[in-house]
PDB file as gemmi writes it, atoms N, CA and C in Angstrom:
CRYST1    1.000    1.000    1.000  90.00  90.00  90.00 P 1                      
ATOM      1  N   UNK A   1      96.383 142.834 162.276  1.00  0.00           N  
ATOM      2  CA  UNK A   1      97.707 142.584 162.808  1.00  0.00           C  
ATOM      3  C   UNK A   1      97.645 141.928 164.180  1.00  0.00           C  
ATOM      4  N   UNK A   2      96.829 142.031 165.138  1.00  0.00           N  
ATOM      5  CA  UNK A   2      96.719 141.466 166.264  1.00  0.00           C  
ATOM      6  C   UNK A   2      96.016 139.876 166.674  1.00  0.00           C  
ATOM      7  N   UNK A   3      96.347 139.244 165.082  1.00  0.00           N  
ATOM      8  CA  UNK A   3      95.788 137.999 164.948  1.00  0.00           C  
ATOM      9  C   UNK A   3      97.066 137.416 164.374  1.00  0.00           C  
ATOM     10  N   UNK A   4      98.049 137.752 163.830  1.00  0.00           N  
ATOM     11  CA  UNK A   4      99.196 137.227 163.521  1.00  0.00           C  
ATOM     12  C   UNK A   4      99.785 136.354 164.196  1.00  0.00           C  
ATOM     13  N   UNK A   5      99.939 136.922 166.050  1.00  0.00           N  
ATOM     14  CA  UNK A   5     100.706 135.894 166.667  1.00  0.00           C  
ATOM     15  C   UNK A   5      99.808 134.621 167.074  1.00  0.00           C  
ATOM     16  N   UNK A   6      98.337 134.506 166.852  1.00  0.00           N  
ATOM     17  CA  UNK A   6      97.690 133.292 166.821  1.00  0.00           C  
ATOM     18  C   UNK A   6      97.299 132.720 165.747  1.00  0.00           C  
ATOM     19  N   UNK A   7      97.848 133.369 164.608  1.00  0.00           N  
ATOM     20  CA  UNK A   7      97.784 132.745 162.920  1.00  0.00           C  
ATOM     21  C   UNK A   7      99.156 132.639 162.899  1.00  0.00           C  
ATOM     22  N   UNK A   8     100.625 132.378 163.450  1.00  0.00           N  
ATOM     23  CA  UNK A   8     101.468 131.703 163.185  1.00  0.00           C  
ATOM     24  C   UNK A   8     101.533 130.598 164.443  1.00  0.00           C  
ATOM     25  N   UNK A   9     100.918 131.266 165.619  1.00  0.00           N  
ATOM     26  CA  UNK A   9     100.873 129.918 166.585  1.00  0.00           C  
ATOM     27  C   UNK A   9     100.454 128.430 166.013  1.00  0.00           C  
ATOM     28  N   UNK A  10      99.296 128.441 165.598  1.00  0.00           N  
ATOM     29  CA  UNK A  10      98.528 127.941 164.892  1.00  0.00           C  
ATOM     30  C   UNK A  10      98.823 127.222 163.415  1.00  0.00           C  
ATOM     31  N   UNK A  11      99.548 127.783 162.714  1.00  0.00           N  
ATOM     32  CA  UNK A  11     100.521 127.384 161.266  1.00  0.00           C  
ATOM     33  C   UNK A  11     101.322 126.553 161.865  1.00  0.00           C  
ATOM     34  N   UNK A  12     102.335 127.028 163.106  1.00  0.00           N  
ATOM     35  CA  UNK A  12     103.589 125.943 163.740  1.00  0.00           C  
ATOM     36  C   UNK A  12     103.142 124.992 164.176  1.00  0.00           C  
ATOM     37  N   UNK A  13     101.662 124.869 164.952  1.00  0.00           N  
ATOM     38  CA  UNK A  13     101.690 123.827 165.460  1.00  0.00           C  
ATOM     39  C   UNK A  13     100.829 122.679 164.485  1.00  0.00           C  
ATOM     40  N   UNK A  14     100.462 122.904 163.850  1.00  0.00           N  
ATOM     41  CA  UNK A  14      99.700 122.280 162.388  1.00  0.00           C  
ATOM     42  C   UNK A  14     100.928 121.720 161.418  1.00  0.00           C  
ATOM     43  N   UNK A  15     102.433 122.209 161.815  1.00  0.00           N  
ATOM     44  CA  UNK A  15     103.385 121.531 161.156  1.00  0.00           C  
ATOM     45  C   UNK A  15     104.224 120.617 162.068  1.00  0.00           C  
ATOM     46  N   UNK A  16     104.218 120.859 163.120  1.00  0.00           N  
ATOM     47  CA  UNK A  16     104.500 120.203 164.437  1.00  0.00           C  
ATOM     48  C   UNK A  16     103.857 118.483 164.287  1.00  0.00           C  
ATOM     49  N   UNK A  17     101.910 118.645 164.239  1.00  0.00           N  
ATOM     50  CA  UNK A  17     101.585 117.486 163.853  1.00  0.00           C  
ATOM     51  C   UNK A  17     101.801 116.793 162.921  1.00  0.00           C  
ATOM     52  N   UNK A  18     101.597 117.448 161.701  1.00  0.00           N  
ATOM     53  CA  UNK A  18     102.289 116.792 160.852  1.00  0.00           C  
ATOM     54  C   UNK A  18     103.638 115.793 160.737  1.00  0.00           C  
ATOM     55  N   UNK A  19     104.595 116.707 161.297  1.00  0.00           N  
ATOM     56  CA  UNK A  19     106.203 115.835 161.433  1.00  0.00           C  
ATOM     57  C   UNK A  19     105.811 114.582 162.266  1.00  0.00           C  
ATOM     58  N   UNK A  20     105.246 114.875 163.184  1.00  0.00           N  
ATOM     59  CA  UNK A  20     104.900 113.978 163.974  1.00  0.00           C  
ATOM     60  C   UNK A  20     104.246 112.477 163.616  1.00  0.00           C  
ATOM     61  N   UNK A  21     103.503 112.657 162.533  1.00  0.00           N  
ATOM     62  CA  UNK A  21     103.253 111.508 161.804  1.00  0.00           C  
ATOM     63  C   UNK A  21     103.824 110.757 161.229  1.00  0.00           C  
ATOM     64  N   UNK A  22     105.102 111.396 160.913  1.00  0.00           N  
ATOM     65  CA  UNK A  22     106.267 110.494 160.261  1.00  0.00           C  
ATOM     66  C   UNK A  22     106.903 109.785 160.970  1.00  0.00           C  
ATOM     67  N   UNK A  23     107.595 109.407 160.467  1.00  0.00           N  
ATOM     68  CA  UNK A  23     108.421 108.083 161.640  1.00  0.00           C  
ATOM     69  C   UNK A  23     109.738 107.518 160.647  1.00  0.00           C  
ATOM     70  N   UNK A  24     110.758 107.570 161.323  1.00  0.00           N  
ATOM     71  CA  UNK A  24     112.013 107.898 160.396  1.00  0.00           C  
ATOM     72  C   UNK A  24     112.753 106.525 161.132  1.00  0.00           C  
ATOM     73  N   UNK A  25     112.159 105.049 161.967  1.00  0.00           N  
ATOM     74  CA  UNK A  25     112.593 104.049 162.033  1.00  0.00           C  
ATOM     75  C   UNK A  25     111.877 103.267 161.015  1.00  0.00           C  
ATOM     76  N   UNK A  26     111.205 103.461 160.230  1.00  0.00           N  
ATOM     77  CA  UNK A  26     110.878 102.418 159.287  1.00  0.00           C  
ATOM     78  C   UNK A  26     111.873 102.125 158.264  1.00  0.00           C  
ATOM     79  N   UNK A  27     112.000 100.601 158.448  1.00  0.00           N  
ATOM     80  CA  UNK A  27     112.875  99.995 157.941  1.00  0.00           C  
ATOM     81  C   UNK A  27     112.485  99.956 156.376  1.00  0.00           C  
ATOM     82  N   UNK A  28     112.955  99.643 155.166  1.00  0.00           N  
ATOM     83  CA  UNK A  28     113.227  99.914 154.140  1.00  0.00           C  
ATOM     84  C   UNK A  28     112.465  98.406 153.726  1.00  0.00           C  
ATOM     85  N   UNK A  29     111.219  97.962 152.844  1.00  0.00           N  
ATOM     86  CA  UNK A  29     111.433  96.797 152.426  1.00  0.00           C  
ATOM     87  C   UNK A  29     111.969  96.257 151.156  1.00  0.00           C  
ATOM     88  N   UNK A  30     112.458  94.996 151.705  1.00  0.00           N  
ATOM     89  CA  UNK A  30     113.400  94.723 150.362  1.00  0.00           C  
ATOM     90  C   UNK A  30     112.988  94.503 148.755  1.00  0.00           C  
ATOM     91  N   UNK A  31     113.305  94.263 148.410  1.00  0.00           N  
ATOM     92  CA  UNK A  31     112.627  94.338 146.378  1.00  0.00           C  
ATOM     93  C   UNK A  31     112.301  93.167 146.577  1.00  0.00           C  
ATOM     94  N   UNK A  32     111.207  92.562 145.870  1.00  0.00           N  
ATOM     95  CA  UNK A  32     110.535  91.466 145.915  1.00  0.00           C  
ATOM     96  C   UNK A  32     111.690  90.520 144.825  1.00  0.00           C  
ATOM     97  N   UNK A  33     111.633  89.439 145.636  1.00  0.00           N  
ATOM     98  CA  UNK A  33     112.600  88.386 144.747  1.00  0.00           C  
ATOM     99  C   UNK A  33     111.715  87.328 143.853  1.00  0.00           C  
ATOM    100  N   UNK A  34     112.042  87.749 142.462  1.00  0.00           N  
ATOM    101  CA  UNK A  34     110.996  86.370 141.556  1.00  0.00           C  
ATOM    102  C   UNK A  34     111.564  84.929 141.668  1.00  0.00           C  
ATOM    103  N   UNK A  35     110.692  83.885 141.519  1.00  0.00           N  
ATOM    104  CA  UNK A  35     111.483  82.571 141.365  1.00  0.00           C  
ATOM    105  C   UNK A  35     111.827  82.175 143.211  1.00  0.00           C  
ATOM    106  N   UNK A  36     112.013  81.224 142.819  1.00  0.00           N  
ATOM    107  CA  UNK A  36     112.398  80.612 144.028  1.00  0.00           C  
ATOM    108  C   UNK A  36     113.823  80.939 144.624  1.00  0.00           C  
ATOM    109  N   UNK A  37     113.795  80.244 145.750  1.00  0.00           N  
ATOM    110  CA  UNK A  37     115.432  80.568 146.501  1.00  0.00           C  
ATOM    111  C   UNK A  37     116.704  80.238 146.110  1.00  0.00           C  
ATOM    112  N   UNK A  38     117.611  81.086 145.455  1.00  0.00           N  
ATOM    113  CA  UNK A  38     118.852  80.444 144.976  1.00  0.00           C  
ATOM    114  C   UNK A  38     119.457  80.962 145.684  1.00  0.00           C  
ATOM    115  N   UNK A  39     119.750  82.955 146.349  1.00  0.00           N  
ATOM    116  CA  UNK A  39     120.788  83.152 146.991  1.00  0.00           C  
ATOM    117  C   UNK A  39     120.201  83.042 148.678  1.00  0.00           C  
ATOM    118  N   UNK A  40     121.047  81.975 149.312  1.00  0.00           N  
ATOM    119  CA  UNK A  40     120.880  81.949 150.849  1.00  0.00           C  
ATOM    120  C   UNK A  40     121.446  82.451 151.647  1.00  0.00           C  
ATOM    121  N   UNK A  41     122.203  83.241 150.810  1.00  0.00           N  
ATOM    122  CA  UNK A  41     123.141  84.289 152.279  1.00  0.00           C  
ATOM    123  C   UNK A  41     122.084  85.198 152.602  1.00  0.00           C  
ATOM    124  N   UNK A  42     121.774  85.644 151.289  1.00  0.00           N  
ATOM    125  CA  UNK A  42     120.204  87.164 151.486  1.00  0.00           C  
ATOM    126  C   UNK A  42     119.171  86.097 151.868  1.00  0.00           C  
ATOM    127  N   UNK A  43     118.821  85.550 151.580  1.00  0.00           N  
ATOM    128  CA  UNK A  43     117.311  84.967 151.842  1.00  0.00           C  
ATOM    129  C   UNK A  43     118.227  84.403 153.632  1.00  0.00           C  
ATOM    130  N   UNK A  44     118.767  84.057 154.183  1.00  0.00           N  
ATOM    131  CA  UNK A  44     118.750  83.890 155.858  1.00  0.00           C  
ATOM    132  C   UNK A  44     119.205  85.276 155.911  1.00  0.00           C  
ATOM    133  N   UNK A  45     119.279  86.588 155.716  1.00  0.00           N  
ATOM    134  CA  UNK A  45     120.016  87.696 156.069  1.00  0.00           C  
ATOM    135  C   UNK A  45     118.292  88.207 156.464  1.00  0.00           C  
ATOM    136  N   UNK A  46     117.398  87.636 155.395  1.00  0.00           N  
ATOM    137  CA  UNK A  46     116.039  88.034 155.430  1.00  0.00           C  
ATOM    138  C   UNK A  46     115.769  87.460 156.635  1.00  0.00           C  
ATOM    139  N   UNK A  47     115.551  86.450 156.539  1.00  0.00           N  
ATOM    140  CA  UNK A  47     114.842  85.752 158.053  1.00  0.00           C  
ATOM    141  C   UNK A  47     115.239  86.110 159.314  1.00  0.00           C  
ATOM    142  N   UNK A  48     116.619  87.011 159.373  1.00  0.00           N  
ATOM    143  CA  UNK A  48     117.657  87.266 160.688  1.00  0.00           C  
ATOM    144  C   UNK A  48     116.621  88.415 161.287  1.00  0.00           C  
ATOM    145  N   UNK A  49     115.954  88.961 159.733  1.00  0.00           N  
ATOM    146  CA  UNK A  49     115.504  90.370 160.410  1.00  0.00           C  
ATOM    147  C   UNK A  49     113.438  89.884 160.971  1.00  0.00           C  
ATOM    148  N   UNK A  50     113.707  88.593 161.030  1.00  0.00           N  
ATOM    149  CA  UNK A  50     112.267  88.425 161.913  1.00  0.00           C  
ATOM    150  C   UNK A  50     111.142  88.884 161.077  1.00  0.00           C  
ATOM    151  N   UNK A  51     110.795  88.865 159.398  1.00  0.00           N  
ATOM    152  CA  UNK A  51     109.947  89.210 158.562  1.00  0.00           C  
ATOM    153  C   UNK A  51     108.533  88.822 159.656  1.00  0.00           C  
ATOM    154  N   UNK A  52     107.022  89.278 159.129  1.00  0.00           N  
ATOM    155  CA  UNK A  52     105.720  88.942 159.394  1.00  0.00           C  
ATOM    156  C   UNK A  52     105.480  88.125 158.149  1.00  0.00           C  
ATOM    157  N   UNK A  53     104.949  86.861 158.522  1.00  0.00           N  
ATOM    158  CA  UNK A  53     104.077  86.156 157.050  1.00  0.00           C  
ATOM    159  C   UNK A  53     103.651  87.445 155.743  1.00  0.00           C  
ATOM    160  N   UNK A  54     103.297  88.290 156.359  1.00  0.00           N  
ATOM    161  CA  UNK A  54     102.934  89.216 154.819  1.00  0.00           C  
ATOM    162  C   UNK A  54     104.687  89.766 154.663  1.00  0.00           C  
ATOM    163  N   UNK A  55     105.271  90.218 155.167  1.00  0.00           N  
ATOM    164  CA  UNK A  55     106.796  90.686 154.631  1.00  0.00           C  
ATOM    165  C   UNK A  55     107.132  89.220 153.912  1.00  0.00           C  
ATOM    166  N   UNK A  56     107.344  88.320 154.160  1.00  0.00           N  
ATOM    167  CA  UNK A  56     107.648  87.306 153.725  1.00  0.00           C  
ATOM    168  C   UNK A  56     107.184  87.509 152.334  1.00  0.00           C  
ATOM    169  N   UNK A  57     105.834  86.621 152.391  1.00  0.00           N  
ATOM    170  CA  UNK A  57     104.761  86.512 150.889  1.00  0.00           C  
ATOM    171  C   UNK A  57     105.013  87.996 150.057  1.00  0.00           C  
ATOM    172  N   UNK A  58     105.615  89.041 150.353  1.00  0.00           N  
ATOM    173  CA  UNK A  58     105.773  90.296 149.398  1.00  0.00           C  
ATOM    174  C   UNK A  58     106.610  89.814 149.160  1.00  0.00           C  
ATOM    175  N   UNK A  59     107.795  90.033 149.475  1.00  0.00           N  
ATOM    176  CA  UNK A  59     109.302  89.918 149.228  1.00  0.00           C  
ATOM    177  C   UNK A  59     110.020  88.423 148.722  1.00  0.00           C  
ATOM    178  N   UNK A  60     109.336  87.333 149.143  1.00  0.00           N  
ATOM    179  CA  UNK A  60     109.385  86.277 148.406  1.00  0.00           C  
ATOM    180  C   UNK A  60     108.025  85.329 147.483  1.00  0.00           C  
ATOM    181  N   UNK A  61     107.396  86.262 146.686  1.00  0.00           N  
ATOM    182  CA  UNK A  61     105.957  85.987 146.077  1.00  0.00           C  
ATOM    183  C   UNK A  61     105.773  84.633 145.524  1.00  0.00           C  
ATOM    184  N   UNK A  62     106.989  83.903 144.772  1.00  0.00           N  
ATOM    185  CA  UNK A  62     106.808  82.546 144.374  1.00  0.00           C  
ATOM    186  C   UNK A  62     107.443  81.442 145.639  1.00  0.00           C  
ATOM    187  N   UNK A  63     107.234  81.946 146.413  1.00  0.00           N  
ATOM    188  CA  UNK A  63     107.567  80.982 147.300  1.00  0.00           C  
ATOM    189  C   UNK A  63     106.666  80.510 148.232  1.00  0.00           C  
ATOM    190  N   UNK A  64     106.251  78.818 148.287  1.00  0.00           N  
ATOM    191  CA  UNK A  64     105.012  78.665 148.941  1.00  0.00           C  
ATOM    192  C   UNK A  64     105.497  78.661 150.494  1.00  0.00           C  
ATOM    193  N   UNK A  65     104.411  79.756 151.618  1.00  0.00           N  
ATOM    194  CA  UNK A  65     105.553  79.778 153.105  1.00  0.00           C  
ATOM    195  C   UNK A  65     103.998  79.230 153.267  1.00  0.00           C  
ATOM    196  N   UNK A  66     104.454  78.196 154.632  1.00  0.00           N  
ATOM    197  CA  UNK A  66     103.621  76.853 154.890  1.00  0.00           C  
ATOM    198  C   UNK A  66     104.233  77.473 156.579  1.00  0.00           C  
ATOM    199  N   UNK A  67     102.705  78.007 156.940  1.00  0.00           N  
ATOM    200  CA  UNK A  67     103.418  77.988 158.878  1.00  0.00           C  
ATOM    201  C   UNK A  67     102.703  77.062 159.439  1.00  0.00           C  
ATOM    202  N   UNK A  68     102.985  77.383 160.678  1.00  0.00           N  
ATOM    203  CA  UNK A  68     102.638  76.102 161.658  1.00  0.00           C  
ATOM    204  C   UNK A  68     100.822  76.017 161.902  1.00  0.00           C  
ATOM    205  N   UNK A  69     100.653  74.598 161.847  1.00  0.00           N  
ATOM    206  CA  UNK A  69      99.057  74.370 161.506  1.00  0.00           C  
ATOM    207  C   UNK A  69      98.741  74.271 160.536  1.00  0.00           C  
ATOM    208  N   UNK A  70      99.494  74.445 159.348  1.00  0.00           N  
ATOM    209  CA  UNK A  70      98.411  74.411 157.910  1.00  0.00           C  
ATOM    210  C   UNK A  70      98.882  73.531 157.218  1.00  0.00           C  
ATOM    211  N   UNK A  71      97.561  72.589 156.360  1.00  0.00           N  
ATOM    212  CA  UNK A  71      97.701  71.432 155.498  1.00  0.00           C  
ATOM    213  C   UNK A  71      98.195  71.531 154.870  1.00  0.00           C  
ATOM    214  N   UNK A  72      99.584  70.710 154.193  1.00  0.00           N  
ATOM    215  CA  UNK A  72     100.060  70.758 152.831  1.00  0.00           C  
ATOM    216  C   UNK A  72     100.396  69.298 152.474  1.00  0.00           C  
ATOM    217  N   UNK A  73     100.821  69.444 151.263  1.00  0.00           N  
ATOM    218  CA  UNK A  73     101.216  67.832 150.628  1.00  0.00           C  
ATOM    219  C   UNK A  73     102.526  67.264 150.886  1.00  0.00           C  
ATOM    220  N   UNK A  74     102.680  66.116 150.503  1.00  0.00           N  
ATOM    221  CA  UNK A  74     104.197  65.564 151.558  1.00  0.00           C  
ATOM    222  C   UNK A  74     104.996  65.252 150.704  1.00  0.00           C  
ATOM    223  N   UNK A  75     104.992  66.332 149.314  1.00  0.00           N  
ATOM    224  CA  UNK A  75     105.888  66.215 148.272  1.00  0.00           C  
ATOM    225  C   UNK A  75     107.003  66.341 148.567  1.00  0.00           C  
ATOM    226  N   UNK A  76     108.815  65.990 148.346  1.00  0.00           N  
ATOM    227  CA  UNK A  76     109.571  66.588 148.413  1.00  0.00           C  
ATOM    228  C   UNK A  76     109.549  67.414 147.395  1.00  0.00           C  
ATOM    229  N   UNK A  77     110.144  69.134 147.895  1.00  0.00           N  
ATOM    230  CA  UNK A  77     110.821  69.984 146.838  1.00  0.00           C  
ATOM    231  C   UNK A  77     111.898  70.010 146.561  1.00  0.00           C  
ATOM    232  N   UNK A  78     112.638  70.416 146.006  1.00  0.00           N  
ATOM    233  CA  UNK A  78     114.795  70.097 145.769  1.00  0.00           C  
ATOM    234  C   UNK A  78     114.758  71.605 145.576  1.00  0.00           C  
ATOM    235  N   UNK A  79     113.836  72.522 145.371  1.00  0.00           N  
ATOM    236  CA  UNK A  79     113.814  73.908 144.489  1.00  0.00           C  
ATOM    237  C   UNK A  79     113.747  75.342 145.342  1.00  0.00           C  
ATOM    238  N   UNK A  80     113.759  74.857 146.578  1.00  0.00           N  
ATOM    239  CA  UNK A  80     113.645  76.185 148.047  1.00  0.00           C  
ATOM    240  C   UNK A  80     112.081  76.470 147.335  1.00  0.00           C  
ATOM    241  N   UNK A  81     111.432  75.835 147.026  1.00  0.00           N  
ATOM    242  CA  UNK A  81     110.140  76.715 146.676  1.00  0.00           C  
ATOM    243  C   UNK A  81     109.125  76.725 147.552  1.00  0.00           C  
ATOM    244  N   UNK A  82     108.983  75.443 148.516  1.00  0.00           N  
ATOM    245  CA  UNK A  82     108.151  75.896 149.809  1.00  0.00           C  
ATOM    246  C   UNK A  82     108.795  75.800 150.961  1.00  0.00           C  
ATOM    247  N   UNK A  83     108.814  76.983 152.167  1.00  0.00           N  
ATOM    248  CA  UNK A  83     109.525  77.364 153.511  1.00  0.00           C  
ATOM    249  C   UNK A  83     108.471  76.801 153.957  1.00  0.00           C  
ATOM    250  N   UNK A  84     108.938  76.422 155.172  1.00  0.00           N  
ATOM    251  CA  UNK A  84     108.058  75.686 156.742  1.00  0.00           C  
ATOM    252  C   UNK A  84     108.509  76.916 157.778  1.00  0.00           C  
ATOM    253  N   UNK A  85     108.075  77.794 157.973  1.00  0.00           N  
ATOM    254  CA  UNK A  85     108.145  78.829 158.374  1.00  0.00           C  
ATOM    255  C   UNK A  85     107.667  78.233 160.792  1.00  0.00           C  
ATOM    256  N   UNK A  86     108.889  78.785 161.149  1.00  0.00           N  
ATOM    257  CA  UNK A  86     108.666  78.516 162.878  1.00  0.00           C  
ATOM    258  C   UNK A  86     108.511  80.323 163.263  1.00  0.00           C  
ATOM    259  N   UNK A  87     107.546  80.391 163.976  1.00  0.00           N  
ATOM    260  CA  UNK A  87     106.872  81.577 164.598  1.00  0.00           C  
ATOM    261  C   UNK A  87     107.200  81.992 166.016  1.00  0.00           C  
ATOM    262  N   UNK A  88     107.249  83.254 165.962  1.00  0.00           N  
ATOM    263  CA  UNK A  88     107.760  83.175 167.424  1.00  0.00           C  
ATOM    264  C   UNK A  88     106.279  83.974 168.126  1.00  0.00           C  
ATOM    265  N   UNK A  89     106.299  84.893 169.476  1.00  0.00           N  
ATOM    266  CA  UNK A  89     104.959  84.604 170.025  1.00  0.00           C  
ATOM    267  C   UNK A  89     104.151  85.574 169.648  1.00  0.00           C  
ATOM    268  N   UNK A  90     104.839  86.670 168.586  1.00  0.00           N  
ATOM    269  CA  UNK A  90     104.140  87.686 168.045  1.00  0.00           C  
ATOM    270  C   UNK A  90     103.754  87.468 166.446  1.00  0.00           C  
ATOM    271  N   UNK A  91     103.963  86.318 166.282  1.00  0.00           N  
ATOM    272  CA  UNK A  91     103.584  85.775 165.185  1.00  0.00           C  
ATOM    273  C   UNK A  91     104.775  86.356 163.805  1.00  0.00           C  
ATOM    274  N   UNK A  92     105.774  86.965 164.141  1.00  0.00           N  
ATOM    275  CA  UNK A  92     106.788  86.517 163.009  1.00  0.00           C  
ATOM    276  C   UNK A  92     108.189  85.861 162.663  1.00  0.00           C  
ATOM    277  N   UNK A  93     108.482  85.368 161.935  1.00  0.00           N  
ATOM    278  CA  UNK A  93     108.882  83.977 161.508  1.00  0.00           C  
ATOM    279  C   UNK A  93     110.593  84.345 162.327  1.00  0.00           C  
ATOM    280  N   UNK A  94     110.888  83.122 162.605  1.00  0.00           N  
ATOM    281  CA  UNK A  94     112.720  83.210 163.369  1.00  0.00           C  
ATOM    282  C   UNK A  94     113.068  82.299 162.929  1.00  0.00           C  
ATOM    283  N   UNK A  95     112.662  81.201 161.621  1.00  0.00           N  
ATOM    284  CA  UNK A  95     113.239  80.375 161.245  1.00  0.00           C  
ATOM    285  C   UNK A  95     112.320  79.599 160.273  1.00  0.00           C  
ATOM    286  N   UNK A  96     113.116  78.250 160.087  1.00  0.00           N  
ATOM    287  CA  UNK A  96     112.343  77.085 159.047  1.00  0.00           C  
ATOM    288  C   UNK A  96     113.043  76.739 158.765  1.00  0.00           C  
ATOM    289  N   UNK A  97     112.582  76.001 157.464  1.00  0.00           N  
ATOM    290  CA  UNK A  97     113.023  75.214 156.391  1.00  0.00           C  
ATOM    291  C   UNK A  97     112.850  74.768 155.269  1.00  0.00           C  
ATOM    292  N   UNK A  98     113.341  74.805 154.461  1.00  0.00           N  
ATOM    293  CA  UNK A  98     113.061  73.941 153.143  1.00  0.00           C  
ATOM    294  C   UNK A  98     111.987  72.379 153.119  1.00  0.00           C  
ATOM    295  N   UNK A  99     110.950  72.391 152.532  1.00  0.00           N  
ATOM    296  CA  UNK A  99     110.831  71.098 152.502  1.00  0.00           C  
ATOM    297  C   UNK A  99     110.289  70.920 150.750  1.00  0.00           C  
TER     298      UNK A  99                                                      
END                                                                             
């Protein structure tokens, strides 16, 4: 009996850390969209929220995102299928474009 109050000290604070690991601002990510870009109210509602190149490539998987510096071909698309993605200084995206 005289170990109780340092075998529940000990239980509380082992649940203490625990909570602590959680983190209840993580934002929700969105369902991955198949196919290319048709709705642009959600797809700029996406970009408003400052995605990282990998949020991007999850959430829009058929879509080729082309950032700044990297080789591509000088096809036009008509199909939103490749973004030209502009970076800001932490490296996630605040804009683009269709090309």
């Amino acid at each position: 009996m005289r170990y109780l109050p340092a075998i529940a000290f000990a239980v509380a604070c082992s649940a203490m850390a625990i909570s602590g690991c959680q983190t209840g601002n993580v934002a929700a990510q969105p369902k991955p969209v198949s196919g290319f870009v048709t709705d642009m109210k959600a797809f700029d509602g996406f970009i408003a929220t400052h995605p990282t190149p990998d949020q991007f490539r999850a959430t829009y998987p058929d879509v080729q995102l082309v950032l700044p510096g990297m080789i591509t071909t000088m096809e036009m698309r008509m199909n939103n299928s490749r973004y030209s993605a502009k970076l800001d200084a932490q490296g996630k995206i605040t804009g683009g474009s269709f090309q």
